[in-house]
C-alpha positions as CSV (number, residue, x, y, z in Angstrom):
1,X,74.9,31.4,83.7
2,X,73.8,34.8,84.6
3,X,76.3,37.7,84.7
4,X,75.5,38.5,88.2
5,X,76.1,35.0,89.3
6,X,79.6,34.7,87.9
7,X,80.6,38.0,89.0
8,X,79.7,36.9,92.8
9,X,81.6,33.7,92.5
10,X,84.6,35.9,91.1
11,X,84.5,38.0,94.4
12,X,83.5,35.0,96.8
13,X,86.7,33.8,95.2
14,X,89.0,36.7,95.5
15,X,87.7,37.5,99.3
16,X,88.6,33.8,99.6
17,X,92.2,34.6,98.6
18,X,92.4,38.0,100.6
19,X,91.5,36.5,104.2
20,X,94.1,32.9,103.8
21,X,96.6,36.4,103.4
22,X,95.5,38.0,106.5
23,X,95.3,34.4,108.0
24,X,98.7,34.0,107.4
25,X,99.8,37.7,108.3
26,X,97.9,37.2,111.5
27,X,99.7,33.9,112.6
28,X,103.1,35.8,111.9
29,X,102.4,39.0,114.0
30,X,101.0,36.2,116.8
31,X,104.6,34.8,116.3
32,X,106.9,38.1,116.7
33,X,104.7,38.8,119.6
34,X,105.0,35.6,121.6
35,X,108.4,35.4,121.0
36,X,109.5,38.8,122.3
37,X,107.3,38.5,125.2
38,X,109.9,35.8,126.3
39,X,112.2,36.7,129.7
40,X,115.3,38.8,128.3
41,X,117.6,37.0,131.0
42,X,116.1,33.6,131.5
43,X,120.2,32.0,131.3
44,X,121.2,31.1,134.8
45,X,124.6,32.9,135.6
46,X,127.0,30.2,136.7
47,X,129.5,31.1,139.2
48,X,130.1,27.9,141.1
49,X,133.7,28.0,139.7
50,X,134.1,31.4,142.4
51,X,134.3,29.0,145.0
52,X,137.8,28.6,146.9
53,X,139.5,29.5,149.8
54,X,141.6,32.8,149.4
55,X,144.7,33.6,151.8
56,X,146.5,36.9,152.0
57,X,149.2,36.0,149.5
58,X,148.0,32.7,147.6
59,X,147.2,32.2,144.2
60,X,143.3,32.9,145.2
61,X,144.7,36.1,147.0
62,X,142.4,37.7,150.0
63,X,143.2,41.2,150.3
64,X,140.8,42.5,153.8
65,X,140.5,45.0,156.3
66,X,138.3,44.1,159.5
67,X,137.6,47.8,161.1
68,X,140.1,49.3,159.0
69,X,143.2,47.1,159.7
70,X,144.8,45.0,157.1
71,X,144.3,41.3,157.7
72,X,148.1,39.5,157.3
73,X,146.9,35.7,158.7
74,X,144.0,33.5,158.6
75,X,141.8,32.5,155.2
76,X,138.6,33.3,153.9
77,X,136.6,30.2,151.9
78,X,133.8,31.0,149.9
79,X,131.7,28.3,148.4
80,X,128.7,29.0,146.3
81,X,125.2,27.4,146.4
82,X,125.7,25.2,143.0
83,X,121.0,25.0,143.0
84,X,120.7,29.2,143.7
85,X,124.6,30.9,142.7
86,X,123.7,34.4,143.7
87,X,123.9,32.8,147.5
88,X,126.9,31.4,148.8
89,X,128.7,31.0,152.3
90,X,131.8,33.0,153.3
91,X,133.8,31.4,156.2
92,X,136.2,33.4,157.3
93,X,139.0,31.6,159.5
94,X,141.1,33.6,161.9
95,X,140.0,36.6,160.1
96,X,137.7,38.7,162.9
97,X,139.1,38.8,165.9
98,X,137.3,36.7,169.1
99,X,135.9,34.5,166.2
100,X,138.1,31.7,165.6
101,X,135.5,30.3,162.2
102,X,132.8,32.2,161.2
103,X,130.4,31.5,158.2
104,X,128.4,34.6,157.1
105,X,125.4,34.0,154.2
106,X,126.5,35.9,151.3
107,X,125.0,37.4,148.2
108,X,126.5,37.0,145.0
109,X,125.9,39.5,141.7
110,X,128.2,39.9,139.1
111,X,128.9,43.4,138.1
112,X,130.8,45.5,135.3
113,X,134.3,47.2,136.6
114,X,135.6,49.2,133.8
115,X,134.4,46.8,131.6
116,X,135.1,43.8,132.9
117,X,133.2,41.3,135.1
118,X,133.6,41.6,138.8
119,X,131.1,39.9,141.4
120,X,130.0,41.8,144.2
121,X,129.6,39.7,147.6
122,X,127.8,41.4,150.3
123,X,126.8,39.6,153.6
124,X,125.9,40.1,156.9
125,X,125.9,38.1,160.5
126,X,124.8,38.7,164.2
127,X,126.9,36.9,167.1
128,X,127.0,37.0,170.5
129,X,125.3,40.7,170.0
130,X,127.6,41.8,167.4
131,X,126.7,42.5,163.6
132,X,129.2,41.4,161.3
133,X,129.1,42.8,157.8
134,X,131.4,41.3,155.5
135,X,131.5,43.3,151.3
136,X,133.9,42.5,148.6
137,X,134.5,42.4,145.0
138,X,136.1,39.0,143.7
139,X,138.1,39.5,140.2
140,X,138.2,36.3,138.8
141,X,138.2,35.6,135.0
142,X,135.1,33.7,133.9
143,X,135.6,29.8,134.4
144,X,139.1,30.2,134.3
145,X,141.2,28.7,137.2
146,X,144.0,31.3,137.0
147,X,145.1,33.6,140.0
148,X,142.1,35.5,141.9
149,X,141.5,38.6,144.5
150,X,138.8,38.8,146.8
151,X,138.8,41.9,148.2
152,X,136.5,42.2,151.3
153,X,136.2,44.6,154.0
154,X,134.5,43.5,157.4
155,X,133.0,45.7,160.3
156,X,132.3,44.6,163.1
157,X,129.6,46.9,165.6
């Protein structure tokens, strides 16, 4: 066999060789980039455990204000959407005054508090021509059923 010929075989060889390297470099660099184009926070945050019904004084304590004044009677439930838990319903019984039960639609976001994990509920209703606007921070520990504060503070205009 020629020189010439063995010499191309060599480098049809070797080239051979080079591009099964960048094949294989290639398919790892499609890797890293397909997995770190993945959502950061694609883990639902579950918070159905916030639900309960919170009194001024009971284990789930309700510490509120309606327009300032310091609400002593009465009970506010909140119960979470278990299919979308950054919405919930906050009933608030014997709480506002004129308004025997009323159930305001609520958002729900958890939040940091000097390092620990609050959730801020925010929520607002018209009735009868009057905007209620209920906003609170619930301290609860996470999916632990020990002693909890919802402080909220409602205006009514």
């Amino acid at each position: 066999m020629p020189r010439c010929v063995v010499n191309l075989r060599e480098q049809t060889i070797q080239i051979m060789r080079d591009m099964k390297k960048l094949n294989l470099l290639l398919i790892a660099l499609l890797c890293c980039v397909i997995y770190s184009c993945s959502k950061d926070n694609d883990e639902p945050i579950y918070v159905s455990y916030l639900s309960g019904t919170f009194t001024p004084g009971g284990k789930y304590a309700l510490v509120a204000t309606v327009d300032g004044v310091a609400v002593t009677s009465g009970e506010a439930k909140l119960t979470v959407n278990p299919e979308k838990q950054t919405e919930g319903v906050l009933t608030l019984n014997n709480i506002v005054s004129g308004y025997a039960l009323l159930s305001v639609d609520v958002s729900i976001e958890q939040i940091l508090v000097n390092n620990v994990n609050r959730y801020k509920i925010e929520g607002t209703k018209t009735v009868y021509g009057k905007t209620v606007d209920c906003s609170g921070i619930l301290a609860a520990e996470t999916y632990y059923e020990a002693e909890r504060t919802l402080t909220l503070t409602v205006t009514v205009k």
